[in-house]
C-alpha positions in Angstrom: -3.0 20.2 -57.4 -2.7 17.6 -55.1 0.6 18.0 -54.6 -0.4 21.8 -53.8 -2.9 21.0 -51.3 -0.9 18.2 -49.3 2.1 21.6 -49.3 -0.3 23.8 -48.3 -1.9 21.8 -45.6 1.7 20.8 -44.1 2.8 24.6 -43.4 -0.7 25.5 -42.2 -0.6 23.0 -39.4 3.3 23.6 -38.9 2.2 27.3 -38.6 -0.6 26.6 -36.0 -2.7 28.7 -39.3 -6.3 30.4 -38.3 -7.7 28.3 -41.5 -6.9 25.4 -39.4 -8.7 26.8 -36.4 -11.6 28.2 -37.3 -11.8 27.4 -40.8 -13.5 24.4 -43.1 -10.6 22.3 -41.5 -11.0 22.9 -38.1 -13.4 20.4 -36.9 -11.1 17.4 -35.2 -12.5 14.6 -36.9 -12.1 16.2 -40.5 -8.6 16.5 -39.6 -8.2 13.1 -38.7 -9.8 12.1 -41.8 -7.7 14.1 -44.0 -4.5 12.8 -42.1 -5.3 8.8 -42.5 -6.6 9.5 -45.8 -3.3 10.6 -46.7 -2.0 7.2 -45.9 -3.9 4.9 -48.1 -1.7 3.6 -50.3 -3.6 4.3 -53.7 -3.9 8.0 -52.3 -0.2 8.2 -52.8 2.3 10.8 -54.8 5.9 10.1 -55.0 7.8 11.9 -52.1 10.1 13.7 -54.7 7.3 15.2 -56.2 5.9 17.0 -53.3 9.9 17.5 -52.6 10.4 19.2 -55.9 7.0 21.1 -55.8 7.9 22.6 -52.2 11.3 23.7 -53.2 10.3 25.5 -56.4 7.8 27.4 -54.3 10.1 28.2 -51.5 14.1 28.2 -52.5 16.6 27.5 -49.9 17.3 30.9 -49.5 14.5 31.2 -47.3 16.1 31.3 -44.0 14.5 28.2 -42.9 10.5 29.9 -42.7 9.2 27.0 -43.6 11.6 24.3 -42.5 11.8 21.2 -45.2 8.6 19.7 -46.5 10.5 16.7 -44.6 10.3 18.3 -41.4 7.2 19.8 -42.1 5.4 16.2 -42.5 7.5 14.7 -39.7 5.3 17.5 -37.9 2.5 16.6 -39.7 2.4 12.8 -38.8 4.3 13.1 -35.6 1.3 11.0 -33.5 2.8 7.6 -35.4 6.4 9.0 -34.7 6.6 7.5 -31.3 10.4 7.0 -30.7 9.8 10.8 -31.9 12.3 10.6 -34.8 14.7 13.4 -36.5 14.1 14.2 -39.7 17.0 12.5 -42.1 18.1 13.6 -45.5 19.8 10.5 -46.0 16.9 8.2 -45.3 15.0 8.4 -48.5 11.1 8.0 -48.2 9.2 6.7 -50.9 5.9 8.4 -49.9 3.6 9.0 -46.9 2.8 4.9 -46.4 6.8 4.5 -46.4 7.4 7.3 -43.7 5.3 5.5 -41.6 6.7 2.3 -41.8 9.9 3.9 -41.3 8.4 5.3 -37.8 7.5 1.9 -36.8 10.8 0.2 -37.8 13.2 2.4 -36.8 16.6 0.6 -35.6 14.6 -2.4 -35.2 14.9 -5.8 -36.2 18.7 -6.4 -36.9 19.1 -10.0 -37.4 17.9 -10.6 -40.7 15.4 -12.5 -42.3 15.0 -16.5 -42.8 13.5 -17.8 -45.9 10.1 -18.7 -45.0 10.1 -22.9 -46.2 12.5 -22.6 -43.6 10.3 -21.2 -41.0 7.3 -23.3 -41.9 8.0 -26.1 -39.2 8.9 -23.7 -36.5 6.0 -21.4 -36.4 4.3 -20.7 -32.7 2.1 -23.8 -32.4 0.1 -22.1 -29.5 -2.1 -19.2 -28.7 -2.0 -17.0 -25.8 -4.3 -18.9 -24.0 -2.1 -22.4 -24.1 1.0 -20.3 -23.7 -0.8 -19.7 -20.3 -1.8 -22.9 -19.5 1.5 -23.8 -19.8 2.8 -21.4 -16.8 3.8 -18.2 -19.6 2.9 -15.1 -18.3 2.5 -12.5 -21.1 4.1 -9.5 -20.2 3.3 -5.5 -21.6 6.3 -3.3 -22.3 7.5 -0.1 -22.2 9.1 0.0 -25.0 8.3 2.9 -27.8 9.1 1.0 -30.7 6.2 -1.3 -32.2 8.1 -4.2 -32.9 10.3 -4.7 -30.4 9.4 -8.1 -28.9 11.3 -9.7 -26.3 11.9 -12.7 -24.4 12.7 -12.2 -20.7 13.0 -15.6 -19.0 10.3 -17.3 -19.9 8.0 -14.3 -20.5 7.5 -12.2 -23.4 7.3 -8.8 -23.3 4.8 -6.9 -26.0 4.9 -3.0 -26.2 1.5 -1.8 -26.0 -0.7 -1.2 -29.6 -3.7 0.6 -29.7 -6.8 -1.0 -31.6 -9.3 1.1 -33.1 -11.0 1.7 -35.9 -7.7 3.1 -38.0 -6.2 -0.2 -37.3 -7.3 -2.2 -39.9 -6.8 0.8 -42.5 -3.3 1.6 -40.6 -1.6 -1.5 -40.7 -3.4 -3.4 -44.2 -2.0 -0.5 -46.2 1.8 -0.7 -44.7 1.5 -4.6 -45.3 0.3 -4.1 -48.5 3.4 -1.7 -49.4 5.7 -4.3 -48.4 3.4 -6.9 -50.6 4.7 -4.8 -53.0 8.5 -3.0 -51.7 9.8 -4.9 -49.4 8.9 -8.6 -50.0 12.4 -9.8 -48.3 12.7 -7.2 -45.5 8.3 -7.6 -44.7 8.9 -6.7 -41.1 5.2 -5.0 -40.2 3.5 -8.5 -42.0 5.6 -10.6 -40.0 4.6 -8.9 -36.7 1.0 -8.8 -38.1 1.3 -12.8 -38.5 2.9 -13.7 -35.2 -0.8 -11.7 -33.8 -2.7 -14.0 -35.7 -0.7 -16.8 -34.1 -0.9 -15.4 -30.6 -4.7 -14.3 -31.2 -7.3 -17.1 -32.1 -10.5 -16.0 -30.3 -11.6 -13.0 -27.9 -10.2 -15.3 -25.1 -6.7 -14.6 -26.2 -7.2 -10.7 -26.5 -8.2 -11.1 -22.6 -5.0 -12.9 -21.7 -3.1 -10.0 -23.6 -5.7 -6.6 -22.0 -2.0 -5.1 -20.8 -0.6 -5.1 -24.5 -3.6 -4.9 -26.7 -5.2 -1.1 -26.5 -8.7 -2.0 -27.6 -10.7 0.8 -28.5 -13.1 -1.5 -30.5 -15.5 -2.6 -28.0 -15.6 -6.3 -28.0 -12.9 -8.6 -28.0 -14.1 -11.1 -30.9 -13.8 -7.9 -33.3 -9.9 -7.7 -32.0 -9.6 -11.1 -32.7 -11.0 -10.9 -36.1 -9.1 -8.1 -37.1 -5.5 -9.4 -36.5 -7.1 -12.9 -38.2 -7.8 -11.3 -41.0 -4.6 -8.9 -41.6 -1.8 -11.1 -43.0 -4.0 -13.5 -44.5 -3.4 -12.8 -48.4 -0.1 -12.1 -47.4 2.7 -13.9 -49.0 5.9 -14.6 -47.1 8.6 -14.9 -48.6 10.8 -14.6 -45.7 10.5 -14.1 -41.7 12.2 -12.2 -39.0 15.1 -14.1 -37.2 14.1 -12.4 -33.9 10.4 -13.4 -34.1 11.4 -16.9 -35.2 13.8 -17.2 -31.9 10.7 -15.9 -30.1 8.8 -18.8 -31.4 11.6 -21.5 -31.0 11.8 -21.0 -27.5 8.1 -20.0 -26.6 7.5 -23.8 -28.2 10.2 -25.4 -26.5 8.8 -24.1 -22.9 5.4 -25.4 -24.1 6.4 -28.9 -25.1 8.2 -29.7 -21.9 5.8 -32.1 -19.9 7.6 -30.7 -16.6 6.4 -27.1 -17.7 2.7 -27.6 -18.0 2.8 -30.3 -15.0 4.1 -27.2 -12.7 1.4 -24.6 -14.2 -1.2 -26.9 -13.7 -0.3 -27.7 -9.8 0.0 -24.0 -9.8 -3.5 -23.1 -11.0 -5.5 -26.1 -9.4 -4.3 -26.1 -6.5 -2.4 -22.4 -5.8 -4.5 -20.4 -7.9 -5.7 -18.6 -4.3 -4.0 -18.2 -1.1 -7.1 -20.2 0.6 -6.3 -22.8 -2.5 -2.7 -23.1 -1.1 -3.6 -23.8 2.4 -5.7 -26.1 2.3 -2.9 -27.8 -0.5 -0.1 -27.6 2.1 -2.8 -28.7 5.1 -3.0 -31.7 2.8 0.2 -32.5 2.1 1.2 -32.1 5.5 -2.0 -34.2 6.9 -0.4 -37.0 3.7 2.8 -36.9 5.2 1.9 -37.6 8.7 -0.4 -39.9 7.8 2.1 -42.5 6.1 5.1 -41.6 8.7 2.4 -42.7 11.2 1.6 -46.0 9.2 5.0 -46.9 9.2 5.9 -46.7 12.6 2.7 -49.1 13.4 4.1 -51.5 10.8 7.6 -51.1 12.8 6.0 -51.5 16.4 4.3 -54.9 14.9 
């Protein structure tokens, strides 16, 4: 029956269906409901189940009215397909939860995975907040895809994520599937724990307002959230691109002539008034000991 309903519900949306519109389902947030409830992990029914149902009901003789239950939930759950994603027979889907970690993967993360005893000593030692005090400027993206972090010079670049109250629910059941899946290949934990390094109180969220979406209200509860995500996590491994990410963003940090420059920089050129009156100084410096020494030469 469940399998029935979750059939049923797919080819009324995909048909636009009046039950949809003005029946029990048609008030907005019922839909919502309906769709993130569909994603809770303990909620789920083996793909090929609903495969197998769909196809006894309509044979593929049907001239394509209705398209593949695979098409039909890539339609269904197309607000979390944001590189907007083809439907693929080959790519096999456990369930719901997989398909969307699938949309938030998707030709990403292509260097592999380091064993995480490995990683232990190279973690990112500092939060947004040092990373600026140390002259880093945190840097939003355009980029669709969730997980693409990169390094640009000395500034990384975050694609923006949206934080609301499907957050927690959205990314604690994917992490969770991979708890249970994909314990080598944990790609959504590992982002969630390089947050929770990035992100230690609300001040952090503030540095990174052009990445982080909040939708929550105040910025401790951000900060809470991506605390608590990863932390009954196990890792077994970590992503080689993150831990490059974190490599470098440490090496930048620990270099003395780094956070001397940033420091200059924010004292003393954190306004244009502020740089005045440090050149005016510097200049007024300067002539004062060239005008000392050429009294000592006169003597």
């Amino acid at each position: 029956m469940d399998a029935s309903f979750i059939v049923e519900l797919s080819i009324m949306y995909y048909g636009n269906d009046e039950l949809l519109k003005n029946g029990k389902l048609s008030q907005p947030w019922l839909q919502d409901s309906i769709r993130f409830d569909l994603l809770l992990l303990e909620n789920q029914l083996p793909f090929f189940v609903i495969e197998e149902l769909f196809n006894k009901a309509f044979p593929h003789d049907r001239c394509g009215i209705p398209p593949s239950i695979l098409r039909l939930t890539y339609d269904y759950f197309w607000c979390f397909n944001l590189k907007q994603l083809e439907p693929n027979s080959d790519v096999k889907i456990k369930h719901f939860t997989d398909l969307i970690r699938l949309f938030r993967m998707q030709g990403q993360m292509s260097q592999g995975q380091h064993p995480f005893s490995e990683v232990a000593s190279h973690i990112l030692l500092y939060n947004a907040n040092k990373l600026q005090e140390a002259g880093i400027k945190l840097k939003a993206s355009d980029s669709k895809g969730l997980l693409d972090l990169r390094f640009s010079g000395h500034a990384p670049e975050i694609p923006k994520i949206r934080v609301d109250v499907y957050t927690e629910l959205f990314w604690g059941n994917i992490i969770a599937l991979e708890q249970c899946h994909y314990s080598d290949n944990a790609y959504i934990a590992d982002y969630a724990l390089l947050f929770k390094w990035l992100i230690d109180t609300d001040k952090d969220v503030d540095l990174l307002v052009h990445s982080v979406e909040n939708h929550l209200g105040d910025t401790n509860n951000v900060a809470l959230l991506f605390n608590g995500l990863s932390e009954h996590a196990v890792h077994s491994t970590f992503s080689s691109e993150y831990l490059d990410i974190c490599q470098r963003l440490n090496g930048y940090c620990q270099n003395p002539f780094h956070k001397m420059k940033a420091t200059l920089r924010r004292d003393y050129c954190g306004t244009p008034w502020q740089t005045v009156a440090s050149i005016a100084a510097v200049v007024l410096l300067f002539l004062t000991i060239v005008q000392t020494i050429f009294s000592i030469l006169q003597e």
